[in-house]
KEKE-452694 format. One record per atom (N, C-alpha, C, O, CB): residue in one letter; x, y, z. Coordinates in pm, whole numbers, plus 50000, padded with zeros to 5 digits. Glycine has a CB too. Layout:
REM residues N
aXYZ
...
END
This chain:
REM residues 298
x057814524788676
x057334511188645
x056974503688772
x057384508288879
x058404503388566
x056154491388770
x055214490388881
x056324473588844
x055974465388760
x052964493788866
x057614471988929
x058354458988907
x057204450189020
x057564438389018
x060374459788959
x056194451689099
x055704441989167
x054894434188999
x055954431888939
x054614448689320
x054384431988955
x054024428588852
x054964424688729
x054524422688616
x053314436988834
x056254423888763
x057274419888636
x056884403188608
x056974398188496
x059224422288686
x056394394588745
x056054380388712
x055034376788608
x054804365888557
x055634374288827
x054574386388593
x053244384688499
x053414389388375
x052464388488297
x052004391788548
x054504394688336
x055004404988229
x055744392688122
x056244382188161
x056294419088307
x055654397087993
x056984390287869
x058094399187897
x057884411387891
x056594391687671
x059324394687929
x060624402387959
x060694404087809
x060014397087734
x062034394388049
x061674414987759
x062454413287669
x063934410587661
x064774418887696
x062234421187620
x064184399987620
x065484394887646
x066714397287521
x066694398887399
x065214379387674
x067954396587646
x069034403687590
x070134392787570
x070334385487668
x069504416087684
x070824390687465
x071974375887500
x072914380887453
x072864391187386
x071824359787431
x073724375787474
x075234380087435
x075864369387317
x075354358187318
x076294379387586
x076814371687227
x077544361087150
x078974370687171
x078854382887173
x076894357086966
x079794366687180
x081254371987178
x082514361687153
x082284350587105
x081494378687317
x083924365987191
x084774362187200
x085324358687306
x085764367887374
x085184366787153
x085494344587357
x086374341287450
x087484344587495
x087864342687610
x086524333887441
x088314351487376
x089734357187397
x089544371487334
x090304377387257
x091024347687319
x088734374187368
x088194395887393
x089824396987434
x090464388287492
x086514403987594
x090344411087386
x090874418587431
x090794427387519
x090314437987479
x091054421087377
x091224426787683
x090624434987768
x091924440287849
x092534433287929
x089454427587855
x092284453587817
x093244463887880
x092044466487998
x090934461088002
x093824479487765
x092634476988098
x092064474688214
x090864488088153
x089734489388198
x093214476188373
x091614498788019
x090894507987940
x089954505487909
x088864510387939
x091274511587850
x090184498087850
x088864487187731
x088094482087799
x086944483687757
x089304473187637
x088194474587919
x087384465888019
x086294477288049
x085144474788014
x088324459588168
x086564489588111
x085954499888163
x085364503788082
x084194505588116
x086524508288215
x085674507387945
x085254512487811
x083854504587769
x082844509787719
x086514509687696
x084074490287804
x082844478587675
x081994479287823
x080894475487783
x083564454587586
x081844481487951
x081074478488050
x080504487988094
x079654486988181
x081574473088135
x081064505288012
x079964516788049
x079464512487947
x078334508387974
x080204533388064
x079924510287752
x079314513987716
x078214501787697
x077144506987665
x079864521087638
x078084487087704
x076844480487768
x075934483587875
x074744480587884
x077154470587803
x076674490287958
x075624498988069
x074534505788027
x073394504288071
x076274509688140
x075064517187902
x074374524487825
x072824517187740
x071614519387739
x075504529087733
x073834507587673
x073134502987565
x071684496787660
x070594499587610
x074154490687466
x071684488887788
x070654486687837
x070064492387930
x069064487187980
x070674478387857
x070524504287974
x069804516788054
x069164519687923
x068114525087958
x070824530688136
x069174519287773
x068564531387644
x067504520587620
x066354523487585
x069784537087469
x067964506687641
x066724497687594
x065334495987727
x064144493187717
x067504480087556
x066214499187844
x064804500887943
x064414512287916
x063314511987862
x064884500088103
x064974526287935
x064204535187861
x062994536287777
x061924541387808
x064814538187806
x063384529487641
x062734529787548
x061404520387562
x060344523787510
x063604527187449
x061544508587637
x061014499887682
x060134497487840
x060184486287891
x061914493687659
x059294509787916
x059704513588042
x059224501388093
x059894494388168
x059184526988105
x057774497788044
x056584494588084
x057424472388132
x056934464488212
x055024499487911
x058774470288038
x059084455388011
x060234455588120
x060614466588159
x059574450387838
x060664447288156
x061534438588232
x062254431588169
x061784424988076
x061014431188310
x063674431088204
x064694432788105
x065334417088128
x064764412088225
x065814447188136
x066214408988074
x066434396488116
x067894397388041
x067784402887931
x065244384388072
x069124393788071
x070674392588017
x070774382987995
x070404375088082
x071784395388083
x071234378387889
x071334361287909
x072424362587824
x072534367887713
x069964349087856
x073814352787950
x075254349187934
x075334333187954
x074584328788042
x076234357588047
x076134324187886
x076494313487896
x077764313088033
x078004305188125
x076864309887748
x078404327087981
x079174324888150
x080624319488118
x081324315888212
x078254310888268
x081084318687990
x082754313687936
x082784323687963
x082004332587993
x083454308287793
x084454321187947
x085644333187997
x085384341087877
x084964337087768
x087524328188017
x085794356187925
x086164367787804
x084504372287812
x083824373487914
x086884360387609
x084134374087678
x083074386787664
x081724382287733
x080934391087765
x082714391187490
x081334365887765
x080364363187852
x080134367788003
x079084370588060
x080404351687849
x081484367688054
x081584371688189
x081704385388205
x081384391088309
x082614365588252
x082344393488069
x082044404988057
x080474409288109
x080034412388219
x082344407287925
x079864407887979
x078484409187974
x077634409888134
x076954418588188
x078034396387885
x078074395888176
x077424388188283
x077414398588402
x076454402088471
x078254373688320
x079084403688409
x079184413588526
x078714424988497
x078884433188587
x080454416088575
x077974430488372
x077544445188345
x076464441488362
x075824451788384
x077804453488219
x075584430388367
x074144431288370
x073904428288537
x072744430288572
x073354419488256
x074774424188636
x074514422088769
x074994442888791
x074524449388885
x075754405588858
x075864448788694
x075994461588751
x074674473688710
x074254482988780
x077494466388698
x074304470188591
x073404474488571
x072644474588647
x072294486088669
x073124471988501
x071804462988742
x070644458288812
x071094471988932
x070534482388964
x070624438288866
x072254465788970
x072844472489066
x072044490989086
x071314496389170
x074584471489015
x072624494788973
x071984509588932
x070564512888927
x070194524688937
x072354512888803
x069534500688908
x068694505588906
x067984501688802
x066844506388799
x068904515588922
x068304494188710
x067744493888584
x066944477588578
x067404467888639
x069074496888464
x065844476888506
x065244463688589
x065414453588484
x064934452088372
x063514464488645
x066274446788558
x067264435788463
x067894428488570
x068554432088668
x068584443188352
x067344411588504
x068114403088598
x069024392488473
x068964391488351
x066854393388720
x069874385488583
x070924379688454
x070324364288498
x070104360988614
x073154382788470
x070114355388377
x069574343788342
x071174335988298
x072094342988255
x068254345988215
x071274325588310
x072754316788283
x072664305288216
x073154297188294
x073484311988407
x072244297788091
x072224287688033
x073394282588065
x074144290888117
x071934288687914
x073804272488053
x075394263588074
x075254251287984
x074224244787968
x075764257088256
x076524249087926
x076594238687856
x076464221387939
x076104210187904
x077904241887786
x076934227088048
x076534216388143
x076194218988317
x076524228988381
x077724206688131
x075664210388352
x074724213588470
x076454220088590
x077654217488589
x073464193488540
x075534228888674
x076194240588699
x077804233888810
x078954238088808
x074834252688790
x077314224788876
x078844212288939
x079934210488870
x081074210488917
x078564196188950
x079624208788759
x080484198788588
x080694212588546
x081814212788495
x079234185588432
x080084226188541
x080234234188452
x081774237488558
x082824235388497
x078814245888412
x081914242288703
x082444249688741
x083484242688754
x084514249388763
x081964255788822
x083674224988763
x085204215688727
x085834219988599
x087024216888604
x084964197988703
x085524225888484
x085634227888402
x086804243988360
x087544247788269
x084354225588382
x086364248088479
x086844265288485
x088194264388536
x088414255788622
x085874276388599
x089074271388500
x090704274788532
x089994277288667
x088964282688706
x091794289488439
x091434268288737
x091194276788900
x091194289788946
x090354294789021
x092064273988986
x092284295588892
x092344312388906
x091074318488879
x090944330188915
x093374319488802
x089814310888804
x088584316888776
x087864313688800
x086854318288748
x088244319188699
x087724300188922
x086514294088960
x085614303489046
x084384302889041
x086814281489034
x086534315389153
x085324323889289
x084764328789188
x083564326189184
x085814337689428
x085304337389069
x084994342688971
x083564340188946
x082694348588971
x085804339388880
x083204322888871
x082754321488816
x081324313088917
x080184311388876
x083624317888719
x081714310189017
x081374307589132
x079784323389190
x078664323089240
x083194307189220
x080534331889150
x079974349289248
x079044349689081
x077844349389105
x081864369689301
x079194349989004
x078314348788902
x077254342288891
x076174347688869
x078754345888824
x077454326788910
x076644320088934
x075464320389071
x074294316689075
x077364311288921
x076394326589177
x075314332389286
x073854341789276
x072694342089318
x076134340589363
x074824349289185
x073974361589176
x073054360189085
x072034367089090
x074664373189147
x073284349188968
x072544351988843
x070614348488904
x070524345689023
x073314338688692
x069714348788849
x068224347088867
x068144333688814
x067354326288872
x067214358188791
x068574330488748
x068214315288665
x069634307388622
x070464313588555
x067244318788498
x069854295788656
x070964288388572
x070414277688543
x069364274288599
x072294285388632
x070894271788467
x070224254688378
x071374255688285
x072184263888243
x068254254088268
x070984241488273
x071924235688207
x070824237088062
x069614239188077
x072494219488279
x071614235287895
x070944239487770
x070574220987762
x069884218187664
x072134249387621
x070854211787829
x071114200087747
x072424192487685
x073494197887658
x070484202787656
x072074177887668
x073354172687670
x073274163287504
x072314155987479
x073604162387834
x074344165087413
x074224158387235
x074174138487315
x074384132287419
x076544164187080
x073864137387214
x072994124187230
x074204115687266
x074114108087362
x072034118287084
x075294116287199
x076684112187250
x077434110287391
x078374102987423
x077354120087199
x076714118987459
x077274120887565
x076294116087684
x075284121987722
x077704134387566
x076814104487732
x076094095087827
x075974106187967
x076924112588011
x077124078487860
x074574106588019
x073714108388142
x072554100588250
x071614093888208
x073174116488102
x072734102088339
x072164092288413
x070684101288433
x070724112588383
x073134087688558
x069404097488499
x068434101088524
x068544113688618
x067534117988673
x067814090788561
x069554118488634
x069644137588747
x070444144488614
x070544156688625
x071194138788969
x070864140288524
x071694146588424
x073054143288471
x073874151388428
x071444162088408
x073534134788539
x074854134588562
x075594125788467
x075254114788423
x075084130988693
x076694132988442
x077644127188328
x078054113288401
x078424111688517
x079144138088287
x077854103488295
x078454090688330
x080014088788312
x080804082988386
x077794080788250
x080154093188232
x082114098388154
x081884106788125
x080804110488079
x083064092388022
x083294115388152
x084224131188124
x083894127687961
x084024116887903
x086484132688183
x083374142187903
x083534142487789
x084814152287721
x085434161787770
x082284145287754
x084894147487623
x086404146487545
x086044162487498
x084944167787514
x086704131387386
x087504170587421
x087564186487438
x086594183487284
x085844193287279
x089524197487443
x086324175287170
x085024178087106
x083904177787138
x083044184787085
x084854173187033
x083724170287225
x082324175387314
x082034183987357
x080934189287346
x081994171687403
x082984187887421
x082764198787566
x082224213687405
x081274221487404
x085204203687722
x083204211887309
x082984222587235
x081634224387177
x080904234287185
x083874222587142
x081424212787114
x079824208387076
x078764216687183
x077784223787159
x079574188987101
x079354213087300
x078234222887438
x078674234087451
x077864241187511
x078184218087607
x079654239687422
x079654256087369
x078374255787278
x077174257987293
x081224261687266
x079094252487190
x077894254987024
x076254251287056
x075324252686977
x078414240186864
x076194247887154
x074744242687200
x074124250687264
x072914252287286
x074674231687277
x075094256087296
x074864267387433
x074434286187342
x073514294287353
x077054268187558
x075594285487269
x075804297087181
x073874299487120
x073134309187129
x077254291687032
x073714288787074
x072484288286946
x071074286387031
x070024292087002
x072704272386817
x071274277387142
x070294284387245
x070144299087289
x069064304587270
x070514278887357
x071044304787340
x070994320787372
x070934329187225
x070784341487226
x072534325787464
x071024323087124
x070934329186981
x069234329086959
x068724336586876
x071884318586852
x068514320887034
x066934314486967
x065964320787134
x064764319687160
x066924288186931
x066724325087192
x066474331987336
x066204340587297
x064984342487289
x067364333987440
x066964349587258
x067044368087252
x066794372387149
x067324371487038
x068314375687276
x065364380987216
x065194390087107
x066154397387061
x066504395286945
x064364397687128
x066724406487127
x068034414287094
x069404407787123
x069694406287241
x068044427087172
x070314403387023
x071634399287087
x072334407587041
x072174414186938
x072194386287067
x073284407687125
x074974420887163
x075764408787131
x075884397487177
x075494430087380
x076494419686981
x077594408286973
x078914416286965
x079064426386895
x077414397586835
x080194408887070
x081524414287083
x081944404687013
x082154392887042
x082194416887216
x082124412986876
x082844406386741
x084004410386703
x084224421786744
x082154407986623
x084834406086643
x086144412086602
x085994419586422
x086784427486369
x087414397186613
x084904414586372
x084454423286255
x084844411886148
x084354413086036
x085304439786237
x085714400686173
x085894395986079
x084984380086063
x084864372386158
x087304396786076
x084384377385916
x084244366285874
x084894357185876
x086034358485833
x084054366485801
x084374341685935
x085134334385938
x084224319185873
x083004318785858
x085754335686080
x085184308085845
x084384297585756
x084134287885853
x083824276585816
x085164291085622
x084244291386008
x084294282386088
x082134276886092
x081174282986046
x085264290186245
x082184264686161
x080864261286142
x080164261786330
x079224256486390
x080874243786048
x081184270586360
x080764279086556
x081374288286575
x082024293486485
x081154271386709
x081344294486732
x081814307786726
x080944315686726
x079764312686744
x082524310786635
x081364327586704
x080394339486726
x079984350786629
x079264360386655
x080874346086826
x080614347686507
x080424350586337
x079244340886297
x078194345986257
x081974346186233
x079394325986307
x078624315986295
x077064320086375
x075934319486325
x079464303386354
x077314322786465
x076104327686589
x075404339686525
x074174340786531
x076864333586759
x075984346686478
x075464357386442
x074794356286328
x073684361686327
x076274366186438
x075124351186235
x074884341686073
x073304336986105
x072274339686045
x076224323586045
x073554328286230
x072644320086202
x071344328886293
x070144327786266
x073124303686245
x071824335986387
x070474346886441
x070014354886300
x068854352586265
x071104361286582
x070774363686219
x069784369386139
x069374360286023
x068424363685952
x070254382186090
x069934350686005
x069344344085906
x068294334385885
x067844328885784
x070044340285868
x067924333586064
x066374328586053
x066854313885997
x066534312685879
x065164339085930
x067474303586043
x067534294385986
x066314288586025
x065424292586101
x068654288286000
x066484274685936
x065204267685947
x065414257086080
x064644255886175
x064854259385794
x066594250386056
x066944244086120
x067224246186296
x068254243186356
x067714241886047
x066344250486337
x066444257786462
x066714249586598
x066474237486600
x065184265186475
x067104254786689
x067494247086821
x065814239886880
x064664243786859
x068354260886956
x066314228986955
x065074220086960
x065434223487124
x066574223387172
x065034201286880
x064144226687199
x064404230387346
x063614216487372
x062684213387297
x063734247187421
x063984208287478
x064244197687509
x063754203187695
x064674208287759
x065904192387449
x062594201987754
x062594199087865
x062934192887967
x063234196788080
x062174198587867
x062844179787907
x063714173488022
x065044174388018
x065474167588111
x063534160388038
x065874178887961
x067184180287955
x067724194387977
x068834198088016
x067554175387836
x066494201887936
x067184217987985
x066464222588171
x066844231588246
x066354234187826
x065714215488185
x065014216788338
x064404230088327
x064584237188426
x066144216188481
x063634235888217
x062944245688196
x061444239488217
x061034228988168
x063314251988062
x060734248488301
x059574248888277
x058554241488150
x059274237488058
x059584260288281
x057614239888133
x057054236988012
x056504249587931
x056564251587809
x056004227188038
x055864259188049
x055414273788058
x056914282687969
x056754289787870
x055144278788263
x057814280988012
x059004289387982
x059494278287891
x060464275487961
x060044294688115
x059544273687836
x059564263887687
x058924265287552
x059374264287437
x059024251887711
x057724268087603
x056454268287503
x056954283887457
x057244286987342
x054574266387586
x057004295687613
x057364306987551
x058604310487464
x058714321787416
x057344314187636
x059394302287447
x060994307387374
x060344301787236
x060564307187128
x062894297687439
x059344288187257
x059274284787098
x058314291386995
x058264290886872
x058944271087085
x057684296787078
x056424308187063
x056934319087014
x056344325386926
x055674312687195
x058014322587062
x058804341086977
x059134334186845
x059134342486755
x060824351087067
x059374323786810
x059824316086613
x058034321386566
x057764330586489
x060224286886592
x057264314386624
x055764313586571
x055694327086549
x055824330086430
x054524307486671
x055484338186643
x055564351686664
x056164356986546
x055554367186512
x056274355186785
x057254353886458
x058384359386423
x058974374286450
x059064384786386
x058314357386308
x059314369586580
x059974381586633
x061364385686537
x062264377286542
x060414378186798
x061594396886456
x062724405386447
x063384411286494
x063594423286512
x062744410486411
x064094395586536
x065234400786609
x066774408386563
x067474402786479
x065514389986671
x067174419886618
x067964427286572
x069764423086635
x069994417786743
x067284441486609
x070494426086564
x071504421686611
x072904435586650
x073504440586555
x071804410286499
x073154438886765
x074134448686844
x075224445786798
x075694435086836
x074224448186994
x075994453686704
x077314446386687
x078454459786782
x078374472086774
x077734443286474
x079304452186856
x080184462286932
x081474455986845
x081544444686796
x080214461187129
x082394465986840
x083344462686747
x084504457486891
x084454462287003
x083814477986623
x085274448686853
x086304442787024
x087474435686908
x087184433386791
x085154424787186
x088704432986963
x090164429186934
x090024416087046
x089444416787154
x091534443286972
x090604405686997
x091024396887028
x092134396987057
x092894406487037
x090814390486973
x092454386287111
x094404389987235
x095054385787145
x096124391887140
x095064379387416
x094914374787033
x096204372486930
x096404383786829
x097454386086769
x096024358686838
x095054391486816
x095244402486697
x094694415186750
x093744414286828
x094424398586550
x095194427686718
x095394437286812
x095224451086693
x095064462986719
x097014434786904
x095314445486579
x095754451786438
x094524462586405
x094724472886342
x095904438486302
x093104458386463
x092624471686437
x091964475286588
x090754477386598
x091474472086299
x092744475686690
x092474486286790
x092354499186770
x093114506986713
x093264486286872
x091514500386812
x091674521586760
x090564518786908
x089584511586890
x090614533086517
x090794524687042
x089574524587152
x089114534287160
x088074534587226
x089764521687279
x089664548887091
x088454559387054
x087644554786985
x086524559587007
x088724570786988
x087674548486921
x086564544886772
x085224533086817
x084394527586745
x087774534586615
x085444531986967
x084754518986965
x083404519486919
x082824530086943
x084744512887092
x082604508186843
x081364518886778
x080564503286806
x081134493486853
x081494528286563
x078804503986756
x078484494886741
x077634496786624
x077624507086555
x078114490086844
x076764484086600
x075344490386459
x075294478986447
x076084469486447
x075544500586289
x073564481886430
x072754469586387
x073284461686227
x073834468386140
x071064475886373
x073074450786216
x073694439286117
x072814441286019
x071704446386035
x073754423186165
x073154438385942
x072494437485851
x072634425885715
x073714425785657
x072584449285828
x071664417585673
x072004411285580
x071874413485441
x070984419185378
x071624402985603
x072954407685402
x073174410685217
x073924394585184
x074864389385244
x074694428785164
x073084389085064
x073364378885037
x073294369785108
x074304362785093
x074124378985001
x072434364585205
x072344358885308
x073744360485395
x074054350085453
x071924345985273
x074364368185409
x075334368885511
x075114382685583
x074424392085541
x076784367185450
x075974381885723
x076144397185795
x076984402285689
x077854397685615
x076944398485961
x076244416385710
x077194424685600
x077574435085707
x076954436885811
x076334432185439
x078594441385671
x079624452585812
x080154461085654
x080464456285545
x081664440585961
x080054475785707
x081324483885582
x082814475885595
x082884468385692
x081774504585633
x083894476585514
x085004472485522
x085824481485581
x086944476985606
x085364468785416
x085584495285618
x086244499185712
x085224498485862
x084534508185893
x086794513185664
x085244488085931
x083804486686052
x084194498886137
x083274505486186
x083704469586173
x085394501986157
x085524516386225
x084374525386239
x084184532086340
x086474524386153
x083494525586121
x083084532886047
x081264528186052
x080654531585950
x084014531685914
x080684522886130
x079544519286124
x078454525386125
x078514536586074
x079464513586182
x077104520886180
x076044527886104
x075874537186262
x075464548786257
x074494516486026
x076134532386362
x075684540786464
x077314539686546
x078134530586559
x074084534286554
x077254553286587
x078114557986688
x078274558886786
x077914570486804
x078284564186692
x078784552786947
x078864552587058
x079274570087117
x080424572687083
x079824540587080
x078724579687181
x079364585187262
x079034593587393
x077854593587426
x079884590287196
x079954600987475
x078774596787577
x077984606487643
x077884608687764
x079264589387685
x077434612087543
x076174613287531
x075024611087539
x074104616087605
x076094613887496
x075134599087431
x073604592387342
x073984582387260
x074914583687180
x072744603187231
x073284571087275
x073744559187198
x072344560887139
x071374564187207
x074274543687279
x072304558887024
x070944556286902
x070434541586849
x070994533086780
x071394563386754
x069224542486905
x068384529486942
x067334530886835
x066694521386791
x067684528787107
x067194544986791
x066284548386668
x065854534286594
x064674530886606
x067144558686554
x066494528286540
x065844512686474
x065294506786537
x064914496886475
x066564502486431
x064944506886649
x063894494386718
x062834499986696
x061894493186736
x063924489886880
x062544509786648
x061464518886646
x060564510186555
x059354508386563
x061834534386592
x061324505786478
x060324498686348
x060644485486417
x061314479886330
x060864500286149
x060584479286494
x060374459886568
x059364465086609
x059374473086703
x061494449986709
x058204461086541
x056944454686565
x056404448186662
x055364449986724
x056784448186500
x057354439186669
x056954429986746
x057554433186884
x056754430586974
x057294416986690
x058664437986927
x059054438887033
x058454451787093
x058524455087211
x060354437587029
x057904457887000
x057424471787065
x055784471487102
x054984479587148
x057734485086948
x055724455487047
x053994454287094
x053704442187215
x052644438487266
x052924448686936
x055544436487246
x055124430687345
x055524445987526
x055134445287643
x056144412287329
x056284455387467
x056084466587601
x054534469187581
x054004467887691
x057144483887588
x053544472487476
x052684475687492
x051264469987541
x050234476587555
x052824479587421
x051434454487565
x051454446387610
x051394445587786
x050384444187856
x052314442587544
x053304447387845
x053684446587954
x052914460988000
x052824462688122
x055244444287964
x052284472887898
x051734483887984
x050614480588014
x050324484188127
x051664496687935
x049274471087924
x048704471287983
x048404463188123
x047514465388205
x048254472187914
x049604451388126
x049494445388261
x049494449388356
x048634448088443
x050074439088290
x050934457788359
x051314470888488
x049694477188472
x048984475988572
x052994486788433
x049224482488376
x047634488588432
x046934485088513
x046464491088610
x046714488688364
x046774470388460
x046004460288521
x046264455688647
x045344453988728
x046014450488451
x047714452788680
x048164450788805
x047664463788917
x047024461689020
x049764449188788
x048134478088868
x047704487188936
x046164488988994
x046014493389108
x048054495988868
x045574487188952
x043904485788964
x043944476089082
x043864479089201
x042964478888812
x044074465089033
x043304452689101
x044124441289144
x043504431689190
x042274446589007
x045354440489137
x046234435489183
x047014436589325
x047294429389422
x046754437189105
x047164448289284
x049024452689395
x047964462989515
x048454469289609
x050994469489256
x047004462689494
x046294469389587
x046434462889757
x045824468289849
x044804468889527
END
């Protein structure tokens, strides 16, 4: 692939939804970060001609997971940079972080290609740089999770979700996130320029993949949470595309048991085969790289 020309290219983008309180043995940690390694070494693969984009909000647990497999990925070779939405602009985001996790979260933020803030609910007073006028209260701050979540939900074509398998009636989170990615709501996130400090160019394009109707597919990795532990099985770790029934995600009731199998081997990507749309924006990014080759990069 000809990466001098990735500026001119549609990335296909990757987001994460997970659990803040992931279960991570030092097993498991090693376990969910080859096998995301995999999953986006099989999607550049499949994809040679596109340029790959991660997009983590950057909370503790499966974001920072994510976050550090897509700076390791790059690492290897695979052409993928990590993008960072934040619920609040990146100063306010990092007062916010347990100390024990600020270098942490700090070396993330270094490395990532893009950070911005998603925007701030109308509630919450800002001055003309985005600076908070008053500390907002722990329903706010949550509200900018949930703001944050449904932005990177209306981002990614493909989202990876570290789910615990179970339904929940909550109205956020990462069951909720997932709900509302395959279900195409109507009610969709409103990208807000002056408040997200995005481009107008890179604005127009996120609202442009709804117009597009990109089918977007949803990665489910099966993960344990630290209060419940009850269906660990870490041989079994599996993932598979979602699927809806009755307007909800539907999963078998034993999820052990899903539609595709992790091992390490070969992870099976076979279903993107039929996204249309994502397989006509690589064909797309080939003819640019063509184009670049000719008369460009010369």
């Amino acid at each position: 692939m000809n990466k001098s020309s990735n500026s001119k290219k549609i990335p296909i983008t990757i987001g994460l939804a997970g659990h803040r309180n992931i279960y991570l043995s030092d097993d498991l940690y090693s376990l969910y970060e080859n096998f995301l390694i995999e999953i986006l070494k099989n999607i550049s693969q499949k994809y040679p001609s596109s340029p790959l984009i991660g997009i983590s909000g950057l909370a503790e647990g499966s974001d920072r997971l994510y976050a550090k497999t897509v700076l390791k990925a790059k690492e290897n070779g695979i052409n993928i940079e990590l993008y960072c939405p934040l619920p609040f602009e990146k100063d306010e985001y990092i007062k916010y972080c347990a100390s024990d996790k600020k270098d942490e979260l700090k070396e993330l933020l270094n490395n990532a290609k893009r950070v911005y803030c998603v925007g701030y609910e109308d509630d919450i007073r800002i001055d003309g740089e985005n600076n908070l006028l008053n500390k907002p209260n722990q329903n706010q701050k949550e509200r900018q999770y949930f703001r944050t979540d449904l932005f990177i939900a209306d981002s990614s074509m493909i989202l990876i979700a570290l789910w615990d398998g179970k339904p929940t009636n909550k109205k956020s989170g990462t069951y909720f996130t997932i709900n509302y990615k395959l279900n195409n709501l109507e009610d969709r996130f409103i990208y807000d320029t002056s408040k997200t400090r995005l481009s107008m160019e890179e604005t127009e394009l996120l609202q442009e993949k709804h117009i597009l109707g990109i089918n977007s597919p949803v990665l489910h990795i099966c993960v344990n949470r630290e209060n419940d532990k009850s269906f660990l099985c870490k041989n079994s770790v599996a993932y598979r595309e979602l699927k809806l029934k009755d307007n909800k995600a539907s999963y078998d009731i034993d999820f052990l048991q899903p539609y595709f199998y992790y091992n390490k081997n070969k992870i099976n990507l076979n279903f993107l085969d039929d996204n249309q749309d994502i397989n006509k924006i690589n064909e797309i990014n080939k003819e640019i790289e063509g184009f670049s080759d000719k008369y460009l990069d010369k």
